[in-house]
C-alpha positions as CSV (number, residue, x, y, z in Angstrom):
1,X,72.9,-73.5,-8.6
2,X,75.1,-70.6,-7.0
3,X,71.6,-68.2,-6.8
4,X,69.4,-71.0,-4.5
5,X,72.6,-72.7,-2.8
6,X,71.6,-71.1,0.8
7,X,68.1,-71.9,0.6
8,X,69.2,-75.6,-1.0
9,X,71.4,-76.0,1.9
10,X,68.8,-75.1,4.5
11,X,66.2,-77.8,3.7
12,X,69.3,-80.4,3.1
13,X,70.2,-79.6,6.8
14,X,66.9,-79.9,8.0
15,X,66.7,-83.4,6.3
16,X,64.1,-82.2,4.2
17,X,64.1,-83.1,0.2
18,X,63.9,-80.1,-2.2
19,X,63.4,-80.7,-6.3
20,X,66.1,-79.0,-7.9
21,X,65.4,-77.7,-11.8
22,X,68.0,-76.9,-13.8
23,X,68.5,-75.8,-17.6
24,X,70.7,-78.4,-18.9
25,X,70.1,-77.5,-22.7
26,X,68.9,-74.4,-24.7
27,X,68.1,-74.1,-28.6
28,X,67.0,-70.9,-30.3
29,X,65.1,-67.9,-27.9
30,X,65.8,-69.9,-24.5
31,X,65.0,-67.2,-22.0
32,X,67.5,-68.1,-19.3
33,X,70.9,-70.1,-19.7
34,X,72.0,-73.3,-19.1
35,X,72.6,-73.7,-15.6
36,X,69.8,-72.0,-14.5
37,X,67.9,-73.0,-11.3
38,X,64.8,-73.2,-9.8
39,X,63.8,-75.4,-6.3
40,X,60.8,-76.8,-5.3
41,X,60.3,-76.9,-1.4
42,X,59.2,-79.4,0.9
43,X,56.7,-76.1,2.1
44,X,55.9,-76.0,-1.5
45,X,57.8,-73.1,-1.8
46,X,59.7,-72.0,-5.5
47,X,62.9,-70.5,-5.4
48,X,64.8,-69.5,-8.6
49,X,63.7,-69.6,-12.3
50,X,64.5,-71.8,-15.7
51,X,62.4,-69.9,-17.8
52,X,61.4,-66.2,-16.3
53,X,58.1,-67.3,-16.2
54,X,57.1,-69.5,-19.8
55,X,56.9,-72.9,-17.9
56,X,57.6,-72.1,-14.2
57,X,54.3,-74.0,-13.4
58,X,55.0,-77.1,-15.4
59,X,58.3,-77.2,-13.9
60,X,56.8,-76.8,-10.4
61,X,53.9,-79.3,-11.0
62,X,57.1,-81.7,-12.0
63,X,59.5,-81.2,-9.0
64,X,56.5,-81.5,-6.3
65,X,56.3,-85.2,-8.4
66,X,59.9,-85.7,-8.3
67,X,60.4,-84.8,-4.7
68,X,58.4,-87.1,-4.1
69,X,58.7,-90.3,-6.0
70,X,62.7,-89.7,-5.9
71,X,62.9,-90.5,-9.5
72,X,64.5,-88.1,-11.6
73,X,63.1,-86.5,-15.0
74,X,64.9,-85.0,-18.0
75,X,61.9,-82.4,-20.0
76,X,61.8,-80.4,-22.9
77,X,59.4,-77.5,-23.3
78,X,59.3,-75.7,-27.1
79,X,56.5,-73.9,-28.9
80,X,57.1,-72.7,-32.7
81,X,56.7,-69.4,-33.4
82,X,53.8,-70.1,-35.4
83,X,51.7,-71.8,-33.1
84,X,50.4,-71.4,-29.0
85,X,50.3,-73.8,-26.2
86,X,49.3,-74.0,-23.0
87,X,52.5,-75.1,-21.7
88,X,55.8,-73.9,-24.0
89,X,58.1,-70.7,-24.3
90,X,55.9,-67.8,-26.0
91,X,59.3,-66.6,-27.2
92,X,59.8,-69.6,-29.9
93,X,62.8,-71.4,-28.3
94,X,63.3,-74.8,-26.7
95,X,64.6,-75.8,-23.2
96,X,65.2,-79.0,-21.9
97,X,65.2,-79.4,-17.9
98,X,66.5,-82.1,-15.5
99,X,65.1,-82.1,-12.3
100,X,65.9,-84.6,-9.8
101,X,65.5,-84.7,-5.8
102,X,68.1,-83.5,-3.7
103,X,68.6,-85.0,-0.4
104,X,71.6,-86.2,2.1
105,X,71.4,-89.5,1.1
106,X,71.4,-89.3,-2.4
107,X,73.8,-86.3,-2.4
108,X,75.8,-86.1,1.1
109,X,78.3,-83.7,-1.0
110,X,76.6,-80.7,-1.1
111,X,77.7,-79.6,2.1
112,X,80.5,-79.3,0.8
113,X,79.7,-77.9,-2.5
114,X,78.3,-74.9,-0.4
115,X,81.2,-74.5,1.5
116,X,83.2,-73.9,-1.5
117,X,81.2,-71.7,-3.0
118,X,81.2,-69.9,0.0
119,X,84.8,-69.6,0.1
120,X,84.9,-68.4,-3.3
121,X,86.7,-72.1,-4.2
122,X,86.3,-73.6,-7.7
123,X,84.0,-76.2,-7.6
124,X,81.7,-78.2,-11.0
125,X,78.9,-80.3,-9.8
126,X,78.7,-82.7,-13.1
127,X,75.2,-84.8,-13.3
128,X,74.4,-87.6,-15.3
129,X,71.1,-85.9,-17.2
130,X,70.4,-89.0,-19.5
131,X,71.7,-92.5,-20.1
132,X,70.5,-95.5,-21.6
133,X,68.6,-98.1,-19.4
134,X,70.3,-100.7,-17.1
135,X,70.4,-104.0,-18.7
136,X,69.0,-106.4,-16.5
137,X,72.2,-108.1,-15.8
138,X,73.8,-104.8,-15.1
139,X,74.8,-103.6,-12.1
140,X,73.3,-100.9,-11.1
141,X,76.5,-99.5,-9.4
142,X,78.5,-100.1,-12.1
143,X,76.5,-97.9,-15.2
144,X,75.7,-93.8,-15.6
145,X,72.6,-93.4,-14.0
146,X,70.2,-89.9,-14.3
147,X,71.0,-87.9,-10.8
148,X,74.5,-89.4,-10.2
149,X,76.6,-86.7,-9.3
150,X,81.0,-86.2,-9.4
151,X,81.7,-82.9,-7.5
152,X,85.5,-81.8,-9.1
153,X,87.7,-79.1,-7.5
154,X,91.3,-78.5,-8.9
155,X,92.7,-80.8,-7.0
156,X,90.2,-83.5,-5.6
157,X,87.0,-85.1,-6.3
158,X,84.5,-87.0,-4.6
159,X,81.4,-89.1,-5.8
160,X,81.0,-91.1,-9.1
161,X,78.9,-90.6,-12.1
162,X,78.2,-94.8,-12.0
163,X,81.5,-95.7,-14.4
164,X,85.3,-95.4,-13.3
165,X,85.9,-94.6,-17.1
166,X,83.1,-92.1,-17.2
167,X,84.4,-90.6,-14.1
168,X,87.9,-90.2,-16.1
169,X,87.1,-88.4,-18.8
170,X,84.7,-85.9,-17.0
171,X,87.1,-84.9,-14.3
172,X,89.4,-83.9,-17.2
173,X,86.3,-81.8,-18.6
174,X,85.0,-80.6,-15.5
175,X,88.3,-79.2,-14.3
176,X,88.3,-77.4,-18.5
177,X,85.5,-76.4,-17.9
178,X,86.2,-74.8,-14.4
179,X,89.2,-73.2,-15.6
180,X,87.1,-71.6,-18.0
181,X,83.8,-70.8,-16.0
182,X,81.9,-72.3,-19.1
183,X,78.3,-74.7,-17.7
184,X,76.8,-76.8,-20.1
185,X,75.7,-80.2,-21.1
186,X,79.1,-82.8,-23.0
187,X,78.6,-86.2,-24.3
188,X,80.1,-89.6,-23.7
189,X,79.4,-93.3,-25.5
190,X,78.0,-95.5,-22.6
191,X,81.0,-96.2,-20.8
192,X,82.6,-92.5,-21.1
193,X,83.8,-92.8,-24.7
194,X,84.3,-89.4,-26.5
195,X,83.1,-89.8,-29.9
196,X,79.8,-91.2,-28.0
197,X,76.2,-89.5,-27.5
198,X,74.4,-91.9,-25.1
199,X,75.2,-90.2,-22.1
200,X,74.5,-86.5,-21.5
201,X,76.5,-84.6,-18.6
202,X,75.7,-81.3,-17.6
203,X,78.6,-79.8,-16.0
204,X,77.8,-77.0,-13.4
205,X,81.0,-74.8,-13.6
206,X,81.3,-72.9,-9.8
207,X,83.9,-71.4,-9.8
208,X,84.0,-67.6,-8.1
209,X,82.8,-64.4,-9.1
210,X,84.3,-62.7,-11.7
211,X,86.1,-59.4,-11.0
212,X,85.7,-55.6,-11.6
213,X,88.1,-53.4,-10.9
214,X,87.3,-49.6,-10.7
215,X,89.7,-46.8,-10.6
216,X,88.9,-43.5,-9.4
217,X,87.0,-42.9,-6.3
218,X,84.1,-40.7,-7.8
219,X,80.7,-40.5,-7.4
220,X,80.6,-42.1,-11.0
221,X,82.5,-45.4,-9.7
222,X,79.8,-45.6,-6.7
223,X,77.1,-46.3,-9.1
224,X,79.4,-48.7,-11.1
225,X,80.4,-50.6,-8.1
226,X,76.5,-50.8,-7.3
227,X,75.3,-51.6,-10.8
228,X,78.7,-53.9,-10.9
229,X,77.8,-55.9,-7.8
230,X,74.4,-56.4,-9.3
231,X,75.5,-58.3,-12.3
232,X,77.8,-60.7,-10.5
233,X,80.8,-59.0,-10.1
234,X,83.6,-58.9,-7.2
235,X,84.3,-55.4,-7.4
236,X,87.3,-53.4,-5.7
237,X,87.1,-49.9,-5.9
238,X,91.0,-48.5,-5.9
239,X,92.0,-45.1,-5.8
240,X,95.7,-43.5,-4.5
241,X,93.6,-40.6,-2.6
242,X,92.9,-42.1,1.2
243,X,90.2,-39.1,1.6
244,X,88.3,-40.4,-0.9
245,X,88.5,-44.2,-0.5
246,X,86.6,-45.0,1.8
247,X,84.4,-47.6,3.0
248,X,81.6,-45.4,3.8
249,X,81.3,-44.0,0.7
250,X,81.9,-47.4,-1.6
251,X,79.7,-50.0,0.9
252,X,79.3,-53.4,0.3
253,X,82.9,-53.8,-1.8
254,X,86.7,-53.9,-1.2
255,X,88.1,-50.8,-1.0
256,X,91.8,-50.4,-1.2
257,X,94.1,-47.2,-1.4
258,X,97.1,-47.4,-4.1
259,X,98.3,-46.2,-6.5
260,X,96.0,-47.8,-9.3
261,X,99.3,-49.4,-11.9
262,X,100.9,-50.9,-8.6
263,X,97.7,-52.5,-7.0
264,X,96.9,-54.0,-10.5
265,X,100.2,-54.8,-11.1
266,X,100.5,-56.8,-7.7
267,X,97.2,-58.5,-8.5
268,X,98.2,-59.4,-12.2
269,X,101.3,-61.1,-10.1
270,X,99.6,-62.8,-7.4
271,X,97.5,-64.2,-10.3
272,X,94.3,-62.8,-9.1
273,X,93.1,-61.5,-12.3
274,X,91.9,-63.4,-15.4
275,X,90.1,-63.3,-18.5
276,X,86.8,-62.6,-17.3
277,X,88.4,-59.8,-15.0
278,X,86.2,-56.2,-16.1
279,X,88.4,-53.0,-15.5
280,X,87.0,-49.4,-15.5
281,X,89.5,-46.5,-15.1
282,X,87.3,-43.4,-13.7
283,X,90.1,-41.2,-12.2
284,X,89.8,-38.3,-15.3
285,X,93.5,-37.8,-14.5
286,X,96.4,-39.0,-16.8
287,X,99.0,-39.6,-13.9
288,X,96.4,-42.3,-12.2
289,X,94.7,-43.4,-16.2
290,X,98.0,-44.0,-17.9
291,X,100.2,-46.4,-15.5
292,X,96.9,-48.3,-14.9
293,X,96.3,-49.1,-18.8
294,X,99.4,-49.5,-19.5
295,X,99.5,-52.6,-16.9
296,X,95.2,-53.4,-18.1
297,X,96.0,-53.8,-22.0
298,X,98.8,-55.8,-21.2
299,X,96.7,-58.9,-19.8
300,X,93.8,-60.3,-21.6
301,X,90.9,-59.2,-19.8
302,X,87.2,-59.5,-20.3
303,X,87.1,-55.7,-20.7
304,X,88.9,-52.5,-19.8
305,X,87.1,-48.9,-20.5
306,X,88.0,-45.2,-20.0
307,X,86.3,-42.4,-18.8
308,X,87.0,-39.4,-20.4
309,X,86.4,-36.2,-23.1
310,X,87.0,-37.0,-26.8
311,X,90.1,-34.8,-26.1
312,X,91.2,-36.2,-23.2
313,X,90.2,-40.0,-25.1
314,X,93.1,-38.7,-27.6
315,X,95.8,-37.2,-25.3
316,X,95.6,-40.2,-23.1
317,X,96.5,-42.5,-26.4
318,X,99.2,-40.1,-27.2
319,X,100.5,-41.0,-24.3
320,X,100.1,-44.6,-24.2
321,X,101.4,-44.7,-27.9
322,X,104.9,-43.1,-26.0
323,X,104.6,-45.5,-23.7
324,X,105.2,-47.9,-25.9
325,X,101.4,-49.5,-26.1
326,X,101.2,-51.5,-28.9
327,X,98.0,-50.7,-31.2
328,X,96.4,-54.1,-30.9
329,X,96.2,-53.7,-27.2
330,X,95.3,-50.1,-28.0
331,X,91.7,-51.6,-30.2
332,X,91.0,-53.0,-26.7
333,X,90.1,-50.0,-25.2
334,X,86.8,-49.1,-25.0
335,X,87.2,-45.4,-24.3
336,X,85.2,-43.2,-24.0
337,X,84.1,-45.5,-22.2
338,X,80.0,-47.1,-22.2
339,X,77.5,-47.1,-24.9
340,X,75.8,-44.0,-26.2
341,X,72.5,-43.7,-24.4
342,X,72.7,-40.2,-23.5
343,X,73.3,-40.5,-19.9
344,X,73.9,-37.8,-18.4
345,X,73.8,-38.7,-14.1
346,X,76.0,-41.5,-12.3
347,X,73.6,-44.3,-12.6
348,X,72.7,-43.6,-16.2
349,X,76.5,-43.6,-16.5
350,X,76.9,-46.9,-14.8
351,X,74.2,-48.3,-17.5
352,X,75.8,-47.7,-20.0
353,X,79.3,-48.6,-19.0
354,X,77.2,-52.6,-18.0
355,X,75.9,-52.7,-21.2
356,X,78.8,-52.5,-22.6
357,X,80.7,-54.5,-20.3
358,X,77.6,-56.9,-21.1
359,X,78.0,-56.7,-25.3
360,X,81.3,-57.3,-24.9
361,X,80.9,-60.2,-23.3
362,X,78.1,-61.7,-25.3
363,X,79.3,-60.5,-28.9
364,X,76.0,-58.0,-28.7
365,X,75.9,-54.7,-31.0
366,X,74.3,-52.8,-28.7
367,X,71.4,-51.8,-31.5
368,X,67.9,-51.5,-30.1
369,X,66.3,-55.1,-30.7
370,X,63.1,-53.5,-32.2
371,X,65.9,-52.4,-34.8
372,X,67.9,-56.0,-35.0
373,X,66.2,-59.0,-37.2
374,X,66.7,-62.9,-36.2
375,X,67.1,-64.9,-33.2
376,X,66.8,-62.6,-29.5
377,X,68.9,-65.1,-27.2
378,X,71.9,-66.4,-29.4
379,X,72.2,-70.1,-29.1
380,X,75.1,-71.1,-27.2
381,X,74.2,-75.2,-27.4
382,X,74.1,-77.4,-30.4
383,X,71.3,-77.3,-31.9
């Protein structure tokens, strides 16, 4: 949701309805995660993608009927490996897709979903994707309905998912969930029990951008910041050296000039680093490199890399060794830092240092796929 928020916001201003598609479950070769999103406009325009392509115009065809009916729909798109389709995912996985009509009166919280995400607040959107039918004698207020939203921050909520139990047990989850950035669909008995399966709830986990932290003002940490802001990332670019950090040469991120162990320090301390937090030390100079790792192997972050000679790769774990490193936080180095793909400029550089950042984060090897047998996408739902 995060990637169409300002254009879902626009038509939900306007009073206008907008079909929202989101990936709410993923088996085998998915192409795109869960929580992907794609709209449907009342202009019949598409924004987003669930699938990079594979069943964009089923999905369309469906939110133009959704939007308009009001009636939610939870569907599943495969093809086997073996055999073709007109409609299905040429690469041989599975998707399933809720998409349900977004509007101010069946969701007057998104206004402030946006605002949160704007403000870089944590925020889960959790939607009821499937539940069993309303008895006849039910009320319909009082049961999980598809579409219902709970929006969960840290410390609030508003809206309900149909059941005050239900609603229980998934702002526990949600705010798990947020803690840990993870989106995806969890399961309830009818009434929110745990051990059940008749009610799926895809939790949309928004919480802010992760962070990457580059040291060394160079011409090298340009392109990272660049390829870094690309992929997602908050990125600061830190260097002691007030000639060289500058705004005009690092545009578009935060530039701050400190020495790089103190400003990490005082950001370990104000608790504004975490597990998903990427550091890159490019300063190629062991007064700056050492303090800084010595702080960065001390937290458990997502990643922190090197830049540097073989030689200099030794010399600066000498030091850290004298430092009084310990060697398991030493194995978490990734230095020299980046994959070998024989870069030689900036940007070819700052490739390689993402897809490593990138392998690290998703267990990859980092092996050409023409080279690697089994399943491209790992699965990261039950299958």
């Amino acid at each position: 949701m995060r990637d169409v928020i300002d254009d879902l916001l626009g038509w939900w201003q306007a009073g206008e309805p907008v079909a929202m598609a989101t990936v709410v479950g993923t088996w085998r070769s998915a192409p795109r995660p869960p929580g992907a999103t794609m709209l449907v406009g009342p202009d019949g325009t598409a924004v987003g993608s669930v699938s990079g392509g594979c069943v964009e115009g089923a999905v369309y065809d469906l939110g133009r009927q959704v939007a308009s009916t009001g009636q939610p729909v939870l569907a599943r798109y495969g093809v086997s490996d073996e055999d073709a389709a007109d409609v299905g995912l040429t690469c041989g996985g599975t998707i399933e897709i809720f998409v349900e009509r977004v509007d101010q009166a069946s969701h007057p919280q998104l206004a402030e979903v946006a605002g949160a995400v704007a403000a870089g607040e944590p925020v889960a959107v959790t939607t009821v994707v499937r539940a069993p039918a309303r008895g006849v004698d039910e009320q319909p207020d009082r049961r999980p309905a598809p579409g219902r939203w709970l929006v969960v921050w840290p410390d609030r909520h508003t809206g309900t998912l149909g059941s005050d139990r239900l609603d229980r047990v998934v702002l526990e989850d949600a705010r798990g969930a947020l803690s840990a950035s993870r989106t995806g669909p969890v399961w309830y008995g009818a009434d929110g029990q745990r051990l059940g399966e008749e009610v799926t709830v895809f939790i949309s986990a928004l919480a802010p951008p992760p962070r990457m932290i580059v040291f060394g003002a160079i011409d090298f940490a340009a392109a990272v910041a660049r390829i870094g802001g690309f992929l997602g990332y908050r990125v600061t670019v830190c260097d002691a050296r007030p000639v060289f950090a500058t705004s005009r040469r690092f545009p578009g991120v935060e530039v701050v000039v400190d020495w790089p162990h103190r400003y990490l320090a005082g950001e370990v301390a104000a608790g504004r680093v975490d597990g998903q937090t990427v550091v890159c030390v490019l300063t190629h100079d062991q007064k700056f490199d050492v303090p800084a790792l010595r702080v960065a192997l001390a937290q458990p972050l997502a990643y922190v890399g090197a830049m540097g000679s073989r030689r200099t790769h030794a010399d600066r774990v000498a030091r850290l060794r004298a430092d009084g490193v310990a060697e398991s936080e030493l194995a978490r180095l990734a230095s020299p830092i980046g994959l070998d793909l024989g870069a030689r400029t900036p940007e070819e550089t700052a490739v390689s240092i993402a897809a490593e950042i990138i392998a690290a984060r998703w267990g990859g090897g980092g092996q050409p796929l023409s080279q690697v047998d089994g399943s491209i996408h790992e699965n990261l739902d039950r299958t």
